[in-house]
N, C-alpha and C positions, 0 to 999 in steps of 0.2 A: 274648090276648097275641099278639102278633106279631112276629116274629124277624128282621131283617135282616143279613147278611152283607156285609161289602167284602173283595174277596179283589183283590190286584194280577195274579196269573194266572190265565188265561181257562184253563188248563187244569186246575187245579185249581177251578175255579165247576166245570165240566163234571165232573169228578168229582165231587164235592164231592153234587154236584144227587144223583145217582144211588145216594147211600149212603141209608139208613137214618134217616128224617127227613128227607132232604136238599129232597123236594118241598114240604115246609112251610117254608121259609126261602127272602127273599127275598134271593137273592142277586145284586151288582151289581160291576161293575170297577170298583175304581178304586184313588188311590193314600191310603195310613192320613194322609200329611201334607195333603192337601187332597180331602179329602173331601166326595165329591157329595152331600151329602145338607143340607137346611136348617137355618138357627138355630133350636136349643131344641127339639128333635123329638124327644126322645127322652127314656126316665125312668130309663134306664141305657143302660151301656156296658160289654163284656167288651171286653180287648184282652189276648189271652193271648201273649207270645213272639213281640210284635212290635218291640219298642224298642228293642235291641239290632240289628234290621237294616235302620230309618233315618238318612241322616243326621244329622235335626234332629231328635232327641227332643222338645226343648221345640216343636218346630213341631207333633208327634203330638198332644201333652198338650194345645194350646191349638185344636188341632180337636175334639180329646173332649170340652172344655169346652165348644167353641162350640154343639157338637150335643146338650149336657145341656140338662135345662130345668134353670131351678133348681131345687135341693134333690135333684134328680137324682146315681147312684150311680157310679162308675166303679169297675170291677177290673182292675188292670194287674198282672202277671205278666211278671215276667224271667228272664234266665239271670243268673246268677253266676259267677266263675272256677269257681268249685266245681263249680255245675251244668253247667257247659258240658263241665269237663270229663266227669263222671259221664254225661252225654249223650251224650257222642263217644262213650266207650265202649261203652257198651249199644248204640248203633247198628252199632258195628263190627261187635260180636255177632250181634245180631240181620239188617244187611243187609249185608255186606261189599263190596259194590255200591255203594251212595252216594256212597263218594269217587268214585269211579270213574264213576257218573252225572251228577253235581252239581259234580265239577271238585274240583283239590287245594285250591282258594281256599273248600270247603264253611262250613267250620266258622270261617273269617274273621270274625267280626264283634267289636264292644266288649262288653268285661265292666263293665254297669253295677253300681256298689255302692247300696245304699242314701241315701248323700250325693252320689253322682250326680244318683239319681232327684227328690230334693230341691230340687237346684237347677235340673232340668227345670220343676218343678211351677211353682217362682215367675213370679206373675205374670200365671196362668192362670185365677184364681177358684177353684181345685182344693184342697180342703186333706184334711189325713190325718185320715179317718176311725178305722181299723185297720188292720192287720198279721196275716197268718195265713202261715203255711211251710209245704210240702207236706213230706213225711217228707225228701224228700233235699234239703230247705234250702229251696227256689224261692220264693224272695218271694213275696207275693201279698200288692198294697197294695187297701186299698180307699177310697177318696177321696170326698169328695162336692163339689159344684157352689154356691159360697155366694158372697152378697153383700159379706159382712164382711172 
């Protein structure tokens, strides 16, 4: 198996490289809405708690597709009001720093719902597979790449 990464900061690739696993994964710049990489190359897709901070969701969704083969898997992962806010706090907790590194505008982005996600998908070859929720709510769709 072979792992590739797109991360949009080159400072995080450099970290990122350096963790634990990080030398097995091939990681590349760029951005989640047009993405470097070729039609049908892939036989999945993770995209964890990135949707909520583009502006063209359904532009994300219709490159994850372009880059499934068919029959290929996609798992996407969002925030919720819920979770975003349960996030904010456990951060404050844990780094009280953040806002203060990341700027007051941190935690700015869209609370997608479920009918949100929905209406990103159409259009894209993408249809709902299943649904799984982490304990503190966090969507996690899993989608697959079809003709139909």
């Amino acid at each position: 198996m072979r792992v590739f990464a797109v991360e949009i900061n080159r400072e995080f690739i450099r970290h990122s490289r350096n963790r634990d696993g990080g030398k097995e994964i091939g990681f590349m710049q760029g951005n989640a809405e047009m993405l470097p990489l070729k039609n049908e190359s892939f036989d999945a897709v993770i995209c964890i708690e990135v949707l909520m901070h583009v502006p063209n969701p359904h532009r994300l969704l219709s490159e994850i597709s372009r880059v499934l083969k068919w029959d290929g898997h996609a798992v996407i992962s969002f925030l919720t009001k819920y979770t975003a806010d349960y996030f904010k706090k456990m951060i404050m907790v844990v780094s009280g720093f953040y806002a203060a590194k990341y700027g007051k505008n941190a935690f700015d982005y869209r609370y997608d719902t479920l009918n949100d996600f929905m209406g990103y998908v159409q259009g894209t070859n993408l249809i709902m597979k299943g649904t799984y929720n982490e304990e503190y709510g966090m969507p996690c769709l899993i989608l697959r790449k079809t003709r139909a």
